[in-house]
KEKE-3310 file (N, C-alpha, C; in steps of 0.2 Angstrom, whole numbers, plus 5000, padded with zeros to 4 digits):
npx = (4945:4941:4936:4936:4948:4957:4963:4953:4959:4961:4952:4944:4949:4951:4936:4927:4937:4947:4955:4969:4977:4981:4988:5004:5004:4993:4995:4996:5010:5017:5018:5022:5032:5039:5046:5049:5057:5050:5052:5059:5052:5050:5039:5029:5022:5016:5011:5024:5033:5045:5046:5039:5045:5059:5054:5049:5059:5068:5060:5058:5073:5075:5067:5065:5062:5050:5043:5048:5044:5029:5026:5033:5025:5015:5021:5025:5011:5006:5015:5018:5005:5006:5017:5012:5007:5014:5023:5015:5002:4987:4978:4968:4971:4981:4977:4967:4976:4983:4973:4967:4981:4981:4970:4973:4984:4977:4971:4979:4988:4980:4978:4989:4992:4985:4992:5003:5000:4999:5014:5019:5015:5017:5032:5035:5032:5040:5040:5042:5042:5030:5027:5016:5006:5004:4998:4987:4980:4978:4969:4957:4954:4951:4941:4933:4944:4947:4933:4934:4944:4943:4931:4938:4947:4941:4932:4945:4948:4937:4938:4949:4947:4937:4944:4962:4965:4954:4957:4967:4964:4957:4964:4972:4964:4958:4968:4973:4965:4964:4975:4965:4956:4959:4966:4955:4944:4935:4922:4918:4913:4915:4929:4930:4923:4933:4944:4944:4943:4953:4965:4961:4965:4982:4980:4988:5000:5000:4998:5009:5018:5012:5014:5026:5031:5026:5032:5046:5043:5040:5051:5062:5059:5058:5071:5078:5073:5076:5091:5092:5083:5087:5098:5090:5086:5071:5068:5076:5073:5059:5062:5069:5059:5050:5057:5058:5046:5041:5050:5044:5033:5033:5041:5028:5017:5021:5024:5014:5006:5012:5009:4998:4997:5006:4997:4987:4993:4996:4981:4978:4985:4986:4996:5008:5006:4994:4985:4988:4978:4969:4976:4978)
npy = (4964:4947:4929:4924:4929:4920:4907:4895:4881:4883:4889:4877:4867:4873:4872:4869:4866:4869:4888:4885:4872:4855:4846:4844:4840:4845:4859:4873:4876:4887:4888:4877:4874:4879:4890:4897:4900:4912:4918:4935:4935:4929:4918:4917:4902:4902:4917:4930:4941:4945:4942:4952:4963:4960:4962:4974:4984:4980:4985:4998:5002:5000:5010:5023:5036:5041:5036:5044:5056:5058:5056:5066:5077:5074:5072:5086:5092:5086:5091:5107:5115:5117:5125:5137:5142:5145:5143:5151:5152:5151:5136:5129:5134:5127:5112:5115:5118:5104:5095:5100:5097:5083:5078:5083:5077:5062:5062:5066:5056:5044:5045:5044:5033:5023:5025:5021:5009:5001:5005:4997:4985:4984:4984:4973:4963:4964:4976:4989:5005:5017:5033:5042:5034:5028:5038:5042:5030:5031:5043:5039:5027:5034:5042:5030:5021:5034:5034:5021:5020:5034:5029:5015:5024:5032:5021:5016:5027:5028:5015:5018:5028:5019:5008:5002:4988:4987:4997:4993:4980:4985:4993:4981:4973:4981:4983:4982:4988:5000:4993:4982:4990:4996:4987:4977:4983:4988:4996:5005:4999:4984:4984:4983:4972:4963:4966:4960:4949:4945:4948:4939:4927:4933:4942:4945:4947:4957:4967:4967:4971:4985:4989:4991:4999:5013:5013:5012:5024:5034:5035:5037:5050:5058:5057:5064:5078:5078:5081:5092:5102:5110:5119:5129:5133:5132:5129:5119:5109:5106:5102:5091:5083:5083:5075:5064:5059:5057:5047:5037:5036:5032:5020:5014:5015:5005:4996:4988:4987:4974:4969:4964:4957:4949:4943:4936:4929:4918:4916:4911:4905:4915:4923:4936:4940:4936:4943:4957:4959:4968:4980:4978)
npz = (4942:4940:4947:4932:4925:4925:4917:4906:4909:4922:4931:4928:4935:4948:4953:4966:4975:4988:4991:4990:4985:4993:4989:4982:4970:4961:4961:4951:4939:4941:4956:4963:4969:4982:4982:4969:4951:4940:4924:4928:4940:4957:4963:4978:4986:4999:5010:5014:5027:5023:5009:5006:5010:5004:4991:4992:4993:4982:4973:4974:4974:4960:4954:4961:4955:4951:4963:4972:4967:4967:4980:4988:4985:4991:5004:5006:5005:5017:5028:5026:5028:5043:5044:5043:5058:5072:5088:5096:5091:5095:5100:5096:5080:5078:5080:5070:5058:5057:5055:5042:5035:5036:5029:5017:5016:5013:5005:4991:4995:4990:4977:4975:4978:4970:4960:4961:4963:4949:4945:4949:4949:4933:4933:4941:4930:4921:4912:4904:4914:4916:4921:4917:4913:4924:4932:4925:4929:4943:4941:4936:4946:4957:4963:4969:4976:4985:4991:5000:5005:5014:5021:5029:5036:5044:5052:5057:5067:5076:5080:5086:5096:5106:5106:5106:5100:5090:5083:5076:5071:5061:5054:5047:5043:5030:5023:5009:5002:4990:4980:4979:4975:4962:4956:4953:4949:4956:4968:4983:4994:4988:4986:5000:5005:4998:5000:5014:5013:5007:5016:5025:5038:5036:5043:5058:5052:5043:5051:5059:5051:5046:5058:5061:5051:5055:5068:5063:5057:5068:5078:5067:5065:5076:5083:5070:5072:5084:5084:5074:5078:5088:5081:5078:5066:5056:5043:5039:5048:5043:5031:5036:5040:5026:5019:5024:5029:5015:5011:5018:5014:5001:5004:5011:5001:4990:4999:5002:4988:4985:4994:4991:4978:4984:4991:4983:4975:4987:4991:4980:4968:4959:4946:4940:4928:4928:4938:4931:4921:4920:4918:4905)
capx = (4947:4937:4940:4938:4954:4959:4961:4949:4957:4964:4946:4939:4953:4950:4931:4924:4944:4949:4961:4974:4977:4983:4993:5008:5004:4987:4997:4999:5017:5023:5018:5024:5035:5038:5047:5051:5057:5046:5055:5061:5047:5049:5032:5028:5015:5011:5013:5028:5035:5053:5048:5037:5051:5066:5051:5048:5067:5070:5058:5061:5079:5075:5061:5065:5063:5046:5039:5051:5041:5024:5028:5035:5020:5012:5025:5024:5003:5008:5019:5017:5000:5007:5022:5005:5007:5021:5025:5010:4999:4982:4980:4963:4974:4987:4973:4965:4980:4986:4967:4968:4985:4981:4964:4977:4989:4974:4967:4983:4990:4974:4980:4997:4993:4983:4996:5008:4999:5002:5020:5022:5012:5022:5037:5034:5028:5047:5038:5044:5039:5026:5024:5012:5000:5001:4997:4978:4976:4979:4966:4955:4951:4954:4932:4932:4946:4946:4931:4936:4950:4940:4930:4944:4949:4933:4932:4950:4947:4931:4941:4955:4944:4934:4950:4966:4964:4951:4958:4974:4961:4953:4970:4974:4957:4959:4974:4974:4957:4968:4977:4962:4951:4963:4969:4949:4940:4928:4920:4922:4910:4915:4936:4932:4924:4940:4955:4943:4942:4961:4969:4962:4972:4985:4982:4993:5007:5000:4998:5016:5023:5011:5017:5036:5033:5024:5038:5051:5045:5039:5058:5067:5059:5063:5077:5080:5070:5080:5098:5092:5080:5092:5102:5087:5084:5064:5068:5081:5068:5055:5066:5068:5053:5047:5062:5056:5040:5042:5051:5041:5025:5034:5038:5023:5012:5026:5025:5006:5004:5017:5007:4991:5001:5007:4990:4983:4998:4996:4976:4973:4989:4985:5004:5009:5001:4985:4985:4988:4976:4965:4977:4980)
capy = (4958:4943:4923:4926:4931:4914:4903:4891:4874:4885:4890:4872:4865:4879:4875:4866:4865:4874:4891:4884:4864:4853:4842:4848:4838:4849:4864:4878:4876:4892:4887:4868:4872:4882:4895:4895:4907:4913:4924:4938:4935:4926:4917:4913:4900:4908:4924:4932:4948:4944:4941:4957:4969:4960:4965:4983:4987:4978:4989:5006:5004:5002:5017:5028:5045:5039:5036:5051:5061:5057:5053:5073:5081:5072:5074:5093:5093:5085:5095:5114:5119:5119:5131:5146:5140:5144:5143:5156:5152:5146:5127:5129:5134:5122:5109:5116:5116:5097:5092:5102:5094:5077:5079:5086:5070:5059:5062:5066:5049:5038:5044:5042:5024:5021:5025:5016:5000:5002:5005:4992:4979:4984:4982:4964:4959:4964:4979:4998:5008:5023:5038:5045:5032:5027:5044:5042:5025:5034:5047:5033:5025:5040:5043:5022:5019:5038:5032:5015:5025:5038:5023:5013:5031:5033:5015:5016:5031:5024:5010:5020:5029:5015:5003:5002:4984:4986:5000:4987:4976:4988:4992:4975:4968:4983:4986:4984:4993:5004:4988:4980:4993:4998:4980:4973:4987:4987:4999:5006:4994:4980:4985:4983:4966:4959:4966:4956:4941:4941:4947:4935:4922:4935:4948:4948:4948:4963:4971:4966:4974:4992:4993:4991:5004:5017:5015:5016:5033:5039:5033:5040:5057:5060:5058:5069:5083:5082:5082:5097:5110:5114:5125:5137:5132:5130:5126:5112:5104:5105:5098:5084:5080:5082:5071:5055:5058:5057:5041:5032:5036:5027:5012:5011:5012:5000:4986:4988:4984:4968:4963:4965:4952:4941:4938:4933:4920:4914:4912:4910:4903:4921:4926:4943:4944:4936:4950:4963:4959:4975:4985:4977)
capz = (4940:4944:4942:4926:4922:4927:4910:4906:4912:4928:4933:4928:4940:4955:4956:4968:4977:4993:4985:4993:4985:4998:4986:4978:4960:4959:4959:4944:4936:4946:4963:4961:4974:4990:4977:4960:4947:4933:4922:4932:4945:4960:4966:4983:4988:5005:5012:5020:5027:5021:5004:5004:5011:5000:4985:4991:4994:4974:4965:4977:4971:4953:4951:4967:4954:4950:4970:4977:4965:4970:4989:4988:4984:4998:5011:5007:5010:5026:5032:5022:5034:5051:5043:5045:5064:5077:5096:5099:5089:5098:5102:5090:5073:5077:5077:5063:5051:5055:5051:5035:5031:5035:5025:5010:5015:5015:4998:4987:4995:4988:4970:4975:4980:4966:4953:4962:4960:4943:4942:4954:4943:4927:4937:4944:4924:4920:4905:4906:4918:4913:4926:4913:4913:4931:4934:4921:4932:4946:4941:4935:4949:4962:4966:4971:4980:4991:4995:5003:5009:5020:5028:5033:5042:5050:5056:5061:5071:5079:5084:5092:5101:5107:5110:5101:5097:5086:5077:5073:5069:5055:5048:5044:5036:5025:5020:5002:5000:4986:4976:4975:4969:4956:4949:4950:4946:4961:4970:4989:4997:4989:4988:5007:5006:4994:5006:5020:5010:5004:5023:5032:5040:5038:5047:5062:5051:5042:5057:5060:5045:5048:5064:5059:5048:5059:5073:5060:5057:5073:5080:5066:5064:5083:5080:5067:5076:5090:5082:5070:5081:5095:5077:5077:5056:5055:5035:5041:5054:5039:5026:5035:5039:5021:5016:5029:5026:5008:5010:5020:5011:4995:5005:5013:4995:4987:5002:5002:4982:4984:5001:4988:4974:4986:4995:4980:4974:4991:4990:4974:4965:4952:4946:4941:4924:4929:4943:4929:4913:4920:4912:4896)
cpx = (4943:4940:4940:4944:4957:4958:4957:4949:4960:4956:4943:4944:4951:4942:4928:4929:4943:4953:4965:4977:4982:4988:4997:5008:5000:4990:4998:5005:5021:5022:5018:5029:5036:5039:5049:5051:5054:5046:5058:5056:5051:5043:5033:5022:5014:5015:5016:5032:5042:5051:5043:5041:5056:5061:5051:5055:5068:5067:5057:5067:5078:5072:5060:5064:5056:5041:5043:5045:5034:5024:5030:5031:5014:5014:5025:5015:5003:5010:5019:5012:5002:5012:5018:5005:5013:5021:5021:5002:4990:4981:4974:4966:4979:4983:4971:4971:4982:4979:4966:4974:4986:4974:4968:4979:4983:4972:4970:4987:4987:4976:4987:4998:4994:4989:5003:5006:5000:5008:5022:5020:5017:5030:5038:5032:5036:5045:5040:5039:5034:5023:5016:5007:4999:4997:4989:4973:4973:4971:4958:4950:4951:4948:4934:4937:4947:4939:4931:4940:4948:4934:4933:4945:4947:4932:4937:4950:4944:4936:4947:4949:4941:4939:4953:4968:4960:4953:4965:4969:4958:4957:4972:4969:4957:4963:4978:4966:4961:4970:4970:4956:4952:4964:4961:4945:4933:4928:4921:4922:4914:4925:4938:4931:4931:4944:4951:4946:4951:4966:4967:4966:4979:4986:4986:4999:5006:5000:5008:5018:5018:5013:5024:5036:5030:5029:5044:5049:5044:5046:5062:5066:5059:5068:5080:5078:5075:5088:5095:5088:5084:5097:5099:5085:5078:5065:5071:5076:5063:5059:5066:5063:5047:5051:5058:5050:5037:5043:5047:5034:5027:5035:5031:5017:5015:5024:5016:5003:5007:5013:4999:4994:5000:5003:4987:4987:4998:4989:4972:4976:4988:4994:5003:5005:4995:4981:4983:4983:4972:4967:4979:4975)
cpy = (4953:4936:4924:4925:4924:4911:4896:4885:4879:4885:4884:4868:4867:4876:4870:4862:4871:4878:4890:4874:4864:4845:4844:4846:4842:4857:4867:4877:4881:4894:4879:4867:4877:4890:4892:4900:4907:4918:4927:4938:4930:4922:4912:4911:4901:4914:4926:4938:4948:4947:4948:4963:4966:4963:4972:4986:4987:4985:4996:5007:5004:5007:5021:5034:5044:5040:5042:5056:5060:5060:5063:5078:5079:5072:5083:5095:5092:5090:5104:5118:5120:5123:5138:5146:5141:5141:5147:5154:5148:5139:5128:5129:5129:5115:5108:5115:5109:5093:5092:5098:5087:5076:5080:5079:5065:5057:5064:5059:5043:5039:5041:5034:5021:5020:5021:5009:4998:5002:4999:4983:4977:4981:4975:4959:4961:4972:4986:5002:5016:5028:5042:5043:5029:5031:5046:5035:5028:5039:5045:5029:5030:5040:5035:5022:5026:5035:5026:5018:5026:5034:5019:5017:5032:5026:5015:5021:5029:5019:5011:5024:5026:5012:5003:4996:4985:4989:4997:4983:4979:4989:4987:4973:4974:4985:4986:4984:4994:4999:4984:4982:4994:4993:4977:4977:4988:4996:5001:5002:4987:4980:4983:4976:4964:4959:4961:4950:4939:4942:4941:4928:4926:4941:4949:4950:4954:4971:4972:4973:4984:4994:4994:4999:5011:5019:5017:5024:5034:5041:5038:5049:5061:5062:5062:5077:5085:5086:5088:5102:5112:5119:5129:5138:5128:5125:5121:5107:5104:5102:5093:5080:5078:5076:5064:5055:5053:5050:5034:5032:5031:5022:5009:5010:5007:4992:4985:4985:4977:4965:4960:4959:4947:4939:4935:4927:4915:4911:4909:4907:4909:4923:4933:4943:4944:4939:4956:4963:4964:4982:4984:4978)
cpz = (4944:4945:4938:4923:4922:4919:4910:4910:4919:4931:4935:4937:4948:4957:4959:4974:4983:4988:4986:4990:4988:4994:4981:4968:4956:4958:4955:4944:4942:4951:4964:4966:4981:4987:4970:4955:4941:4929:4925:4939:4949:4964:4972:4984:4995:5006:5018:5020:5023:5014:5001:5003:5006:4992:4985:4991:4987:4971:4969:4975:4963:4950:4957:4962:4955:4957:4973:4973:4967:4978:4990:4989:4989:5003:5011:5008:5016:5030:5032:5028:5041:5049:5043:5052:5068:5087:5100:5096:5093:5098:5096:5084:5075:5075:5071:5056:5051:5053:5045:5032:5032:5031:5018:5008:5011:5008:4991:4987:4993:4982:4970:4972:4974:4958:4955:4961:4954:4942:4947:4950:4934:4929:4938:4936:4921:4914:4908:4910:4916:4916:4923:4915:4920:4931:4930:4924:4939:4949:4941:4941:4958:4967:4973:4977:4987:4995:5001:5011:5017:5025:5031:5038:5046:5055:5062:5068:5075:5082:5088:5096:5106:5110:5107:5098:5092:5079:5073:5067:5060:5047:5045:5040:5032:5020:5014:4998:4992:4980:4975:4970:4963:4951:4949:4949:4951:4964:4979:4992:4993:4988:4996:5010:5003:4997:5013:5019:5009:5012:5026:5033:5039:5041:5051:5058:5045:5045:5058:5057:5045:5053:5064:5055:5050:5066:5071:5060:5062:5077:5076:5064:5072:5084:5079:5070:5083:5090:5078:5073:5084:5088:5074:5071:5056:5047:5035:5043:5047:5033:5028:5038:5034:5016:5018:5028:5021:5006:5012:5020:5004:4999:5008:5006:4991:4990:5001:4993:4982:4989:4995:4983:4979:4990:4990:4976:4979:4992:4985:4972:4960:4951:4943:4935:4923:4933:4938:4923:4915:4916:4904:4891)
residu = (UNK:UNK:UNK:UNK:UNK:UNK:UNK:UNK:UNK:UNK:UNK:UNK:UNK:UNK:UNK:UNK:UNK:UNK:UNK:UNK:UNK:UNK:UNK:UNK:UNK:UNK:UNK:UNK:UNK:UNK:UNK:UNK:UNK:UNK:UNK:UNK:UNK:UNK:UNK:UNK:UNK:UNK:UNK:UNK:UNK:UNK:UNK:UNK:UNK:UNK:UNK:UNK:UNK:UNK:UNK:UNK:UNK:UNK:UNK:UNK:UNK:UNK:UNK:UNK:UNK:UNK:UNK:UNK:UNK:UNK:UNK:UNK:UNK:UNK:UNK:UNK:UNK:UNK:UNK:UNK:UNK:UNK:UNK:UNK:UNK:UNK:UNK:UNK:UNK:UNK:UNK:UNK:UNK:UNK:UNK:UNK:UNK:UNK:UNK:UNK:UNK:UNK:UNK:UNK:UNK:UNK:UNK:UNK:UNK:UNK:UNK:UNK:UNK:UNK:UNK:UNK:UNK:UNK:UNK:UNK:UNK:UNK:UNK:UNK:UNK:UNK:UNK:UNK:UNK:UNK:UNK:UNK:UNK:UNK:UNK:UNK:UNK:UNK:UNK:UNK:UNK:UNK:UNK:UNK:UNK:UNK:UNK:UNK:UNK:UNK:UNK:UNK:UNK:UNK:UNK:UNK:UNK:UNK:UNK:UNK:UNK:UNK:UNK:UNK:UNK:UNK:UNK:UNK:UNK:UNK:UNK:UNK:UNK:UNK:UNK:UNK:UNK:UNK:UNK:UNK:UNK:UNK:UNK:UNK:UNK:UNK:UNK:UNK:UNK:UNK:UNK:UNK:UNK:UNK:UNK:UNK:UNK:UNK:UNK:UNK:UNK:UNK:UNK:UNK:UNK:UNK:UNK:UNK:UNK:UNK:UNK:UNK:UNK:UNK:UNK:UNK:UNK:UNK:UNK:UNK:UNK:UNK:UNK:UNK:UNK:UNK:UNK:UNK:UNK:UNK:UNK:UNK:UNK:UNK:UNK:UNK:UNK:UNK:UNK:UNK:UNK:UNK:UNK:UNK:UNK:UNK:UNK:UNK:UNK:UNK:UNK:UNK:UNK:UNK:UNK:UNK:UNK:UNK:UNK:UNK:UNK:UNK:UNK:UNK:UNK:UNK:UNK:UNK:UNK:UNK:UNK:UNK:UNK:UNK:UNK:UNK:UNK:UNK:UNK:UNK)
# end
């Protein structure tokens, strides 16, 4: 999706204007004020963590069978190949199986993503939800945005290795590679300019919101490992690690399509259905 999608006097309006107008009269109808309700939407004219997490919390409670199912089958790729691994097993296969099942994770949670962007868009447009056809957007755009994907990873990598600012860095300006390939129909390289062009000026506070959710899990699955291995049950300790996994792969593909929305209400004034005309 391009401007384009924009309607004619919205375009003529936009051209030639910072994406941001600086007087509230020049404003589109449903960013006229700081919020304002449109339909069942709420539209924010800037961008904030609040108003992403009270978004991702809303629509995880109305379509959790939907993202648990998904999120399941990629918390069990995760986890499944080090169960060929024990307490003896050479340092080399221990390596090796977490490579292969972060290789597994890597490339069933690019589809995953991608078909979340979809039940996530329908959702926010108030229209029924349709696992089915997520799941052929999904499949759809899967080539484009893995590839995005597995350069973001490599970048990221390179930049941890190198210094762990950078790789913060990397995470952030890319971080709706996936939403934007899926809802404009782009390709890896340019999926990678678009999440540049739409983070910027909000990076740290997307940095924020990755980091929150990386320490949540690393915090609560400690946690749970340590309260559950000391009762000698391997299938317990993997249970629930495919459970938190599970969860916190749906909210992280959930808050990731809503940070994708609301960067573009925030630099575009675009509302949800001028987001979604790719799939109509």
């Amino acid at each position: 999706m391009t401007d384009a999608s924009l309607s004619g006097s919205e375009a003529a309006r936009t051209d030639g204007e910072a994406s941001r107008p600086d007087g509230a009269a020049e404003l589109p109808a449903f960013l006229s004020g700081a919020e304002q309700e449109v339909g069942r939407e709420t539209q924010v004219r800037d961008f904030r963590l609040g108003h992403v997490l009270a978004r991702t919390f809303s629509i995880l409670r109305r379509r959790p069978l939907s993202f648990l199912l998904l999120y399941g089958v990629a918390s069990l790729l995760l986890n499944v190949p080090v169960t060929f691994t024990n307490d003896d097993s050479p340092a080399a296969a221990v390596v090796l199986a977490m490579i292969v099942a972060q290789a597994f994770y890597i490339v069933f949670n690019v589809f995953a993503g991608a078909a979340v962007v979809d039940i996530v868009i329908d959702d926010t447009r108030g229209r029924p939800v349709d696992l089915r056809k997520a799941l052929r957007v999904g499949l759809r755009w899967f080539l484009p945005a893995l590839g995005a994907t597995v350069a973001m990873v490599g970048l990221a990598v390179l930049g941890f290795v190198l210094l762990i600012i950078p790789a913060a860095m990397i995470i952030s300006r890319y971080f709706v590679v996936v939403p934007a390939c899926v809802v404009e129909g782009l390709g890896p390289v340019q999926s990678m300019r678009r999440s540049t062009e739409l983070t910027m000026g909000y990076r740290w506070r997307i940095f924020a919101l990755w980091f929150a959710i990386l320490i949540t899990e690393i915090i609560v699955q400690m946690e749970l490992d340590q309260a559950i291995r000391p009762s000698g049950y391997f299938s317990l300790v993997l249970a629930s690690q495919v459970l938190w996994d599970m969860a916190v792969g749906a909210f992280a593909a959930v808050a990731t399509a809503v940070t994708y929305r609301d960067l573009r209400i925030a630099k575009e004034g675009i509302d949800t259905d001028q987001v979604a005309t790719v799939f109509d």
